[in-house]
PLY file of the C-alpha trace (Angstrom):
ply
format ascii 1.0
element vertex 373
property float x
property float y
property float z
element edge 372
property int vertex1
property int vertex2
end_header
17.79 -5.51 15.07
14.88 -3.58 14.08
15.27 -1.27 10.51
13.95 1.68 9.79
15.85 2.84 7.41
14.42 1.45 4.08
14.46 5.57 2.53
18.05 4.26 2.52
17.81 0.72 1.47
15.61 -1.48 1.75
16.27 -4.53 4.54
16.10 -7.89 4.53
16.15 -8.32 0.73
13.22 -11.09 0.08
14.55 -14.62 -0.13
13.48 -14.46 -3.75
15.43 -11.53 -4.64
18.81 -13.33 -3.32
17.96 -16.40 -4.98
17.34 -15.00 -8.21
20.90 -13.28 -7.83
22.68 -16.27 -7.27
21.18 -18.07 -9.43
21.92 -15.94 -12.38
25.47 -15.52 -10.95
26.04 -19.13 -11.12
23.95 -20.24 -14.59
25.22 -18.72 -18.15
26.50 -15.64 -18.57
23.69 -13.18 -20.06
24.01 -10.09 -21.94
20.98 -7.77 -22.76
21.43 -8.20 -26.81
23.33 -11.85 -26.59
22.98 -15.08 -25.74
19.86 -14.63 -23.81
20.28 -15.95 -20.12
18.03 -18.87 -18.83
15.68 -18.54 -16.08
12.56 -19.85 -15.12
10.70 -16.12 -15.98
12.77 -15.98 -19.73
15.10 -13.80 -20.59
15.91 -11.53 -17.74
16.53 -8.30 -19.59
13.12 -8.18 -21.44
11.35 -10.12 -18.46
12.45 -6.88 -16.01
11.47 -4.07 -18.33
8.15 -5.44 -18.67
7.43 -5.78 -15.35
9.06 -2.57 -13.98
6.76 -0.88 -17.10
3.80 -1.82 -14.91
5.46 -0.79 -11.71
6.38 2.52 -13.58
2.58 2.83 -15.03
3.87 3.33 -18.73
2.74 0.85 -21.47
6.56 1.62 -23.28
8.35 -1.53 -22.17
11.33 -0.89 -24.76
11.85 2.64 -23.27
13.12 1.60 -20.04
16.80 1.46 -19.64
19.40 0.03 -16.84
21.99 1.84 -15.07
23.39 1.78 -12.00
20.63 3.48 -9.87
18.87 7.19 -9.79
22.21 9.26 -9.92
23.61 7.83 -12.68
19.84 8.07 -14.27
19.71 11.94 -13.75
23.32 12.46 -14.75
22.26 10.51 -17.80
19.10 12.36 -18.47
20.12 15.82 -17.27
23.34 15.13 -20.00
21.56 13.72 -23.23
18.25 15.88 -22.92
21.22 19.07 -23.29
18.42 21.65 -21.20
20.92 24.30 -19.50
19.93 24.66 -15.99
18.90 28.12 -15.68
16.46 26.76 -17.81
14.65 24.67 -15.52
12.31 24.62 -13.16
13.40 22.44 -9.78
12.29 22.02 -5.90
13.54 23.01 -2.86
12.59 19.31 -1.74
14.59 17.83 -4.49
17.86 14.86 -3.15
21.14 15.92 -4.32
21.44 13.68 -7.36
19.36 16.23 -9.00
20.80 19.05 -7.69
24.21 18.52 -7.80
24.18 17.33 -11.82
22.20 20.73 -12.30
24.85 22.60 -10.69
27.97 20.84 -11.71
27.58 18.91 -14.91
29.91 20.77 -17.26
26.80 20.54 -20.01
24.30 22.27 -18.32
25.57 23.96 -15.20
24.26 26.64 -13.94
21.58 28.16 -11.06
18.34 26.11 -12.22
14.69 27.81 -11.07
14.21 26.70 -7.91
10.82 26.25 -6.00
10.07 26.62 -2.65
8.06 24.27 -0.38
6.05 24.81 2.54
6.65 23.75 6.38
5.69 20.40 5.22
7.49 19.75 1.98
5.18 19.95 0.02
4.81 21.54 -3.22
1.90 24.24 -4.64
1.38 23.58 -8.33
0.86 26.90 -8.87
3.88 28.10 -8.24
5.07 25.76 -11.27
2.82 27.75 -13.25
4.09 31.17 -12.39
7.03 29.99 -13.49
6.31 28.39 -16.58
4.69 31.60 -17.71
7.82 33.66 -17.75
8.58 31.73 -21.06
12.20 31.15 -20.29
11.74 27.46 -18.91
12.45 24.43 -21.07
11.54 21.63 -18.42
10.52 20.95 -15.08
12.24 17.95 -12.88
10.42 17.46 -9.62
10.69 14.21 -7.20
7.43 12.35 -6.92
7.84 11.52 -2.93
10.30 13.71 -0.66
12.91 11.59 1.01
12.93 13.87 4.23
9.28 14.00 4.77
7.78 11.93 2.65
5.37 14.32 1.19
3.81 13.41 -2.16
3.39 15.79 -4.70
0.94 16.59 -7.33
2.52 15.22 -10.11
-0.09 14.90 -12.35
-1.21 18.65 -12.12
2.56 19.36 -12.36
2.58 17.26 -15.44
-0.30 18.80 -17.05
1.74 22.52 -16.63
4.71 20.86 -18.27
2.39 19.91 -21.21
0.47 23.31 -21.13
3.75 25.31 -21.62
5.87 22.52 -23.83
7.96 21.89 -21.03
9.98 18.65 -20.68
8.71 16.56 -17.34
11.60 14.69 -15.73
10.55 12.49 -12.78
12.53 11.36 -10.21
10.69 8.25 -8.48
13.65 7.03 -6.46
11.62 7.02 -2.95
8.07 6.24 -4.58
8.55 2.72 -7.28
7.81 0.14 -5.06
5.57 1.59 -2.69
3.63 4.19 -4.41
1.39 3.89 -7.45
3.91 5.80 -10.44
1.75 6.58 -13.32
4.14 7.63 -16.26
1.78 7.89 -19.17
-0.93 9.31 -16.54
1.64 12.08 -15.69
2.39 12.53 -19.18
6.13 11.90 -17.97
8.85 12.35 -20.80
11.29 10.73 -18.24
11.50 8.84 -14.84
14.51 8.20 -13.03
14.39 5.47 -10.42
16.73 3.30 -8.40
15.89 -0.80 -7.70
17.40 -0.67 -3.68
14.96 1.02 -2.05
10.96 -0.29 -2.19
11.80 -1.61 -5.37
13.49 -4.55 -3.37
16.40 -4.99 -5.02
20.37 -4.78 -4.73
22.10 -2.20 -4.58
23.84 -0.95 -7.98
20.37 -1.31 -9.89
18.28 0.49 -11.35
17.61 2.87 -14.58
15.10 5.14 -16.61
12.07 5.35 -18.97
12.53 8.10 -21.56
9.36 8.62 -23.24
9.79 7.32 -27.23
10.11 10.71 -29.65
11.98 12.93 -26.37
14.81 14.34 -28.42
18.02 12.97 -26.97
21.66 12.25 -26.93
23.39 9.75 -25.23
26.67 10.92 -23.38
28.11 7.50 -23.28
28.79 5.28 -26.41
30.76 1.68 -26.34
30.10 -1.80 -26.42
27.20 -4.39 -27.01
24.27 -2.87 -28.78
22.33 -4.23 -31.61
24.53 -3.68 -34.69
28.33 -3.79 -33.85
29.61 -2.70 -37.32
28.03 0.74 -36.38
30.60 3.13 -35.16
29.28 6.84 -36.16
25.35 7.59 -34.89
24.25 10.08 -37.67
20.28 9.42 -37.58
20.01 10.13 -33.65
19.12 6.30 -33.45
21.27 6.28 -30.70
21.93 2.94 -28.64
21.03 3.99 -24.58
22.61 0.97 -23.04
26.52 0.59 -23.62
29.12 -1.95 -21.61
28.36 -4.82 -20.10
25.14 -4.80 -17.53
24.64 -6.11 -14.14
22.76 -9.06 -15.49
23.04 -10.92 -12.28
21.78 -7.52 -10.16
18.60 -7.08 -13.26
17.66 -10.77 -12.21
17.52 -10.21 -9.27
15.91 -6.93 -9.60
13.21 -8.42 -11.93
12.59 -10.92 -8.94
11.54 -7.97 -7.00
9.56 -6.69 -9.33
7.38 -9.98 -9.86
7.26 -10.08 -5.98
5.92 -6.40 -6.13
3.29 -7.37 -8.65
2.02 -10.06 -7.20
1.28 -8.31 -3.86
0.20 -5.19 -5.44
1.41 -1.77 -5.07
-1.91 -0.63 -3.37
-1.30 -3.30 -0.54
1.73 -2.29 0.34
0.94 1.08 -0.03
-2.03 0.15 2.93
-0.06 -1.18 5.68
2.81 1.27 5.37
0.29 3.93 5.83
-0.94 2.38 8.73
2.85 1.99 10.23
3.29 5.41 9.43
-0.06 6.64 10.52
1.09 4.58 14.29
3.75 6.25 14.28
3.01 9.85 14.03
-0.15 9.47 16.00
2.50 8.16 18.49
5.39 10.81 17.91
2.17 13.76 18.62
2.21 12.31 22.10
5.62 12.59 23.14
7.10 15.52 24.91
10.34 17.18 23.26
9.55 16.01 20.12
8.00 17.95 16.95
6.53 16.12 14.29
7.31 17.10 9.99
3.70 15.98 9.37
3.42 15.68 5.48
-0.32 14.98 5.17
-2.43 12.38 5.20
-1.46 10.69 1.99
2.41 10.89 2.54
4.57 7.87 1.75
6.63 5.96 4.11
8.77 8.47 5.45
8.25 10.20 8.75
10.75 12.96 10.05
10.46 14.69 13.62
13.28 17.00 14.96
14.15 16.26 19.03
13.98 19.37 21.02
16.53 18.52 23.62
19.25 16.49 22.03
21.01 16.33 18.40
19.22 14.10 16.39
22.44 12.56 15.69
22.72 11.75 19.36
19.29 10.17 19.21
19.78 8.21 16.18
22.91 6.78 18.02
21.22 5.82 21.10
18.56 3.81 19.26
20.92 1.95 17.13
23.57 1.04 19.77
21.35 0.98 23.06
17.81 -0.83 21.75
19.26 -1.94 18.32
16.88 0.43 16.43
18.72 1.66 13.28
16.91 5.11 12.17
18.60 7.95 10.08
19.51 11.33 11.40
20.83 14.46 9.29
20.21 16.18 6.38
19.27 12.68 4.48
21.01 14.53 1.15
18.35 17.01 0.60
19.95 19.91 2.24
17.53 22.63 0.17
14.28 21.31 2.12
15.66 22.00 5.50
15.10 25.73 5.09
11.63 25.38 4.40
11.29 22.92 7.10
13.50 25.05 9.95
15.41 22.02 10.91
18.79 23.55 9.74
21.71 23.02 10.74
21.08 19.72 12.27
18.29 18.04 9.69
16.26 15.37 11.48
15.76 12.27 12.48
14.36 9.97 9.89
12.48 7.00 10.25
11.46 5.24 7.04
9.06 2.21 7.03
8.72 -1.26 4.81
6.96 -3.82 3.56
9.08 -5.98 6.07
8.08 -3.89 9.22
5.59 -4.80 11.79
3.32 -2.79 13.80
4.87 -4.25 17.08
8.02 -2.79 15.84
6.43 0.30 15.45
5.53 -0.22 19.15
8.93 -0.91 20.14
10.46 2.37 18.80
7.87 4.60 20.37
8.63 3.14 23.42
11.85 3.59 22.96
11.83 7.30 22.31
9.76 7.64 25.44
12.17 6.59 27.65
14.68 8.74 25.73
13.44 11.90 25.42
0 1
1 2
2 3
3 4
4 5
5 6
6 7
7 8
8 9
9 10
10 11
11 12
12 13
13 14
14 15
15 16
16 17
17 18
18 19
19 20
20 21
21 22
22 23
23 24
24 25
25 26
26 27
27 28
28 29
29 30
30 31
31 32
32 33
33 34
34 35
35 36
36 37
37 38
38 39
39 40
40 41
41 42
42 43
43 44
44 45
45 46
46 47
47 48
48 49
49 50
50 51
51 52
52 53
53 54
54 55
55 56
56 57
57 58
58 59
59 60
60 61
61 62
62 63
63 64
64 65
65 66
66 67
67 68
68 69
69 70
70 71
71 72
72 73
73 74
74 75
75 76
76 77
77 78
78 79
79 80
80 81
81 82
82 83
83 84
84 85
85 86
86 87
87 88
88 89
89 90
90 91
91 92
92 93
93 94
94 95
95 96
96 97
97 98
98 99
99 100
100 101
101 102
102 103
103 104
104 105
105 106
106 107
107 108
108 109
109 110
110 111
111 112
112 113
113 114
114 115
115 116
116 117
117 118
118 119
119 120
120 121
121 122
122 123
123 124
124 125
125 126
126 127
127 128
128 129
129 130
130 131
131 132
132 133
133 134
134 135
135 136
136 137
137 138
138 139
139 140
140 141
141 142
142 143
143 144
144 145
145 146
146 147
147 148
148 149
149 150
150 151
151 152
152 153
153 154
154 155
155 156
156 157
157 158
158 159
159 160
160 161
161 162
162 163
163 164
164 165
165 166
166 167
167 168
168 169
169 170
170 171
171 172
172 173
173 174
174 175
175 176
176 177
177 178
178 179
179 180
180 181
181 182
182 183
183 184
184 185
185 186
186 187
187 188
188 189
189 190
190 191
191 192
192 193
193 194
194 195
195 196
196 197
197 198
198 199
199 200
200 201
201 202
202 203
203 204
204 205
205 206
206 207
207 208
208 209
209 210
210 211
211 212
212 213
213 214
214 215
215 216
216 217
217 218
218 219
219 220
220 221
221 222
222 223
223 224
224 225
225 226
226 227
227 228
228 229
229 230
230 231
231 232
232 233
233 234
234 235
235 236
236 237
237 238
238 239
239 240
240 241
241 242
242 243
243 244
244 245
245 246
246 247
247 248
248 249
249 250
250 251
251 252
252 253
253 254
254 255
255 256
256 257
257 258
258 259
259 260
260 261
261 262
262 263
263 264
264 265
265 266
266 267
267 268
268 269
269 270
270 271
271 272
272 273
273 274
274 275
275 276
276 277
277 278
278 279
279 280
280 281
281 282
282 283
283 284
284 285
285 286
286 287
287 288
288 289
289 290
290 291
291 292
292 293
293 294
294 295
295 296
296 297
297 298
298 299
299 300
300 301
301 302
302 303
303 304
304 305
305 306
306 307
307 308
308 309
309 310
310 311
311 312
312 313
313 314
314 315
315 316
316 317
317 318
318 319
319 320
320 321
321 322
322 323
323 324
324 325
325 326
326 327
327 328
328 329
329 330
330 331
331 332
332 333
333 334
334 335
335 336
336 337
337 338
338 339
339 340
340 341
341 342
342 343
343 344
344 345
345 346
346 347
347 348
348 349
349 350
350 351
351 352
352 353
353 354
354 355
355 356
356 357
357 358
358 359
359 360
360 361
361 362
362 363
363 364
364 365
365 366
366 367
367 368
368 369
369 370
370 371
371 372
């Protein structure tokens, strides 16, 4: 089986992500504020946010908070920062778990501004700018690398716009920790959303996000653990952001990925998937019936084509279940980008690269699509 479908999920999980896991799944129970959990890195709560702070690029290690991935993390965010959303700014390239919260959540629904893209997905900071200037914005929440086409914005000219016009700057680094250098405090971020399945390497039902210290904020869950348990009633806005019982056995695990990460280096990874990806578009230009989303030299590790001839539903089967090539065909849960992109109703297929992959793979699936198409 060859994967290519790490925009997903990221596939194999490293040996020492799964030993981590168990290993924190069979020791002590650990909770974030008691009895600290032994492992040979410390404890694993403080341990993860200090190494996913580096990942993240922000020198807050205490801002960074678990949940269960990105969704929950803008749900969260999009909740306790209480911005309506017809007050602001969003993409056209933006996954569903932003949209949908902006749309549905019963605190801020509403029709948020929403920016185009071009053919390409990607994004003109200028166009945050006009915006901005109308005066009626109160934050901007863009994604840092597009899950369709893996186009990679400008997010620290973005950034400085929020700044310019005292906007709020919500990040949403679900496709990009792990494989893409996030700079936070560069950014001037006042929040970053991102999920620990994808290059971050780890399981499933991980992940969380930094909210810049001073970001006015209230929580929209309350319960359990915390740091003071005869509190009941938050009057000061000291607010505890992690309630219940967390996945101490997935944070291990996750923080396992994160020293793996680090000890690599971001910009190494960030090398050799650009030379997959690189291979494979030069490859995909060559083959008849077959256009190419190309996103720019500096795109992340996401390539999109749409097949002339055949659904690319239909092709996405025929890899998987005639040359045991899994891929990714649809609208990948961006449906906004398509538009801009003219690949609706059918989306594309989507093949997303990893650390894992090998340029013979690579190989294989071109030749593959050859004989296909």
């Amino acid at each position: 089986m060859i994967y290519f479908n790490h925009a997903a999920t990221s596939w194999p999980k490293p040996e020492e992500v799964k030993t981590a896991y168990m290993e924190a799944m069979n020791g002590l129970p650990s909770g974030q504020f008691r009895s600290a959990g032994v492992s040979d890195s410390g404890e694993i709560f403080g341990t993860c946010r200090a190494r996913l702070a580096r990942l993240l690029g922000t020198g807050e290690t205490d801002r960074i908070f678990f949940t269960s991935g990105s969704t929950e993390s803008l749900n969260l965010l999009f909740a306790g920062l209480k911005v309506p959303a017809p007050s602001i700014i969003t993409t056209a390239t933006e996954h569903n778990s932003v949209l949908r919260p902006l749309y549905n959540l019963t605190q801020i629904k509403g029709e948020p501004v929403v920016l185009p893209c071009d053919e390409r997905g990607l994004l003109d900071p200028a166009l945050f700018e006009e915006a901005a200037k109308k005066g009626k914005a109160r934050a901007i929440v863009v994604n840092h690398c597009s899950n369709v086409t893996g186009a990679v914005q400008a997010m620290a000219s973005i950034g400085e716009i929020a700044k310019r016009y005292g906007l709020l700057f919500v990040v949403d680094a679900s496709q990009s920790a792990g494989c893409l250098p996030v700079e936070a405090d560069l950014w001037r971020a006042d929040a970053v959303a991102f999920t620990g399945h994808k290059s971050l390497l780890g399981p499933q039902g991980t992940g969380g996000f930094y909210l810049r210290s001073g970001v006015p904020f209230v929580p929209a869950k309350f319960g359990g653990t915390g740091l003071d348990s005869r509190r009941i009633v938050y009057e000061d806005g000291d607010f505890e952001l992690e309630v219940g019982t967390q996945n101490a056995c997935g944070i291990a695990a996750l923080s396992a990925a994160a020293e793996l990460l680090l000890s690599i280096g971001v910009p190494r990874i960030r090398e050799k998937e650009k030379e997959l990806t690189g291979r494979l578009k030069e490859g995909f230009r060559a083959l008849p019936g077959l256009r190419l989303i190309d996103a720019g030299e500096d795109q992340g590790p996401v390539v999109s084509v749409q097949p002339l001839s055949l659904k690319p539903s239909d092709l996405a089967y025929i890899l998987q279940n005639s040359y045991g090539i899994v891929t990714r065909a649809g609208l990948q849960c961006a449906p906004l980008i398509h538009e801009y992109l003219g690949t609706v109703p059918e989306g594309t297929l989507r093949i997303s690269v990893g650390w894992s992959n090998t340029i013979e793979e690579i190989e294989t699936l071109l030749g593959a699509m050859e004989e296909i198409l």
